[in-house]
C-alpha positions as CSV (number, residue, x, y, z in Angstrom):
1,X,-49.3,-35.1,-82.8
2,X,-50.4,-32.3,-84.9
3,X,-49.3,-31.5,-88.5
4,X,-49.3,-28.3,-89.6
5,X,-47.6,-28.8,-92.3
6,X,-48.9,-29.5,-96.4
7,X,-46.9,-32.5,-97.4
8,X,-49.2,-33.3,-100.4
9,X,-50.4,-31.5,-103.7
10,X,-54.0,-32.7,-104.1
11,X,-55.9,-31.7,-107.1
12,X,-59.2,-32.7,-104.9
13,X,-60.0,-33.1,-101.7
14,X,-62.9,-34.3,-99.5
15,X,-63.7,-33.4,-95.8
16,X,-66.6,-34.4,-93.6
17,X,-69.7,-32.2,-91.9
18,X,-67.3,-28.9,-92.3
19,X,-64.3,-26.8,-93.9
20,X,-61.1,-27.5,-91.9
21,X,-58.4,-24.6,-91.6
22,X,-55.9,-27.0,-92.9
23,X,-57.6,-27.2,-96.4
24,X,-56.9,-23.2,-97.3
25,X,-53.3,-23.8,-97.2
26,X,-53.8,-25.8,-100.2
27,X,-52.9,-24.7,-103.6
28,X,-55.8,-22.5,-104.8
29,X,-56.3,-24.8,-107.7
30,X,-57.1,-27.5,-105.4
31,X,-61.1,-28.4,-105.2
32,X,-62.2,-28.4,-101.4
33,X,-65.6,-30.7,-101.4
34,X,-68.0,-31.2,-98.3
35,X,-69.9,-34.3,-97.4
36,X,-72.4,-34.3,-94.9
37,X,-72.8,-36.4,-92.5
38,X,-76.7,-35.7,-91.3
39,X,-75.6,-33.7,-88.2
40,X,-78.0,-31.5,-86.8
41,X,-78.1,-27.8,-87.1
42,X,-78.3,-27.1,-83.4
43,X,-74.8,-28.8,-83.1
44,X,-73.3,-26.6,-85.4
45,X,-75.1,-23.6,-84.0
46,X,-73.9,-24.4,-80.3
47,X,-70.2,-24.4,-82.1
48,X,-70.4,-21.4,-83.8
49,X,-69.7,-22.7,-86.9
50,X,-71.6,-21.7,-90.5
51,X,-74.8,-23.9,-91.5
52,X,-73.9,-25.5,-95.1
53,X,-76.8,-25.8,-97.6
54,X,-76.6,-29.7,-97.5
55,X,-80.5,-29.4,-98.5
56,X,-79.2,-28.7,-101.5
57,X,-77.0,-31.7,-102.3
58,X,-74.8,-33.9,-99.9
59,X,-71.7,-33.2,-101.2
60,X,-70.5,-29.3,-101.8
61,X,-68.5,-27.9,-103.2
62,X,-66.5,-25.0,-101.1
63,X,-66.1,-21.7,-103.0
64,X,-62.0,-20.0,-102.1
């Protein structure tokens, strides 16, 4: 079953390893945080999908 539907008003919220769709039809006050979860950069290149600076720090913080 897939929701596609926002059913909750989070004032935070934390995904794993990469920004889901889902999260942008939150309110635009609510903070969107990254963990990572030590998956290699070749996995995300072979899915297309954009290389977070987790050297930085672990957790990040997702700029809307």
């Amino acid at each position: 079953m897939i929701f596609h539907e926002i059913i909750i008003e989070p004032d935070k919220v934390l995904t794993l390893a990469a920004p889901k769709r889902i999260l942008f039809e939150l309110d635009k006050e609510t903070e969107i945080y990254i963990a990572d979860l030590g998956i290699p950069k070749e996995v995300y290149l072979k899915f297309g999908v954009d290389i977070l600076p987790f050297y930085i720090n672990s957790i990040i913080k997702q700029k809307r």
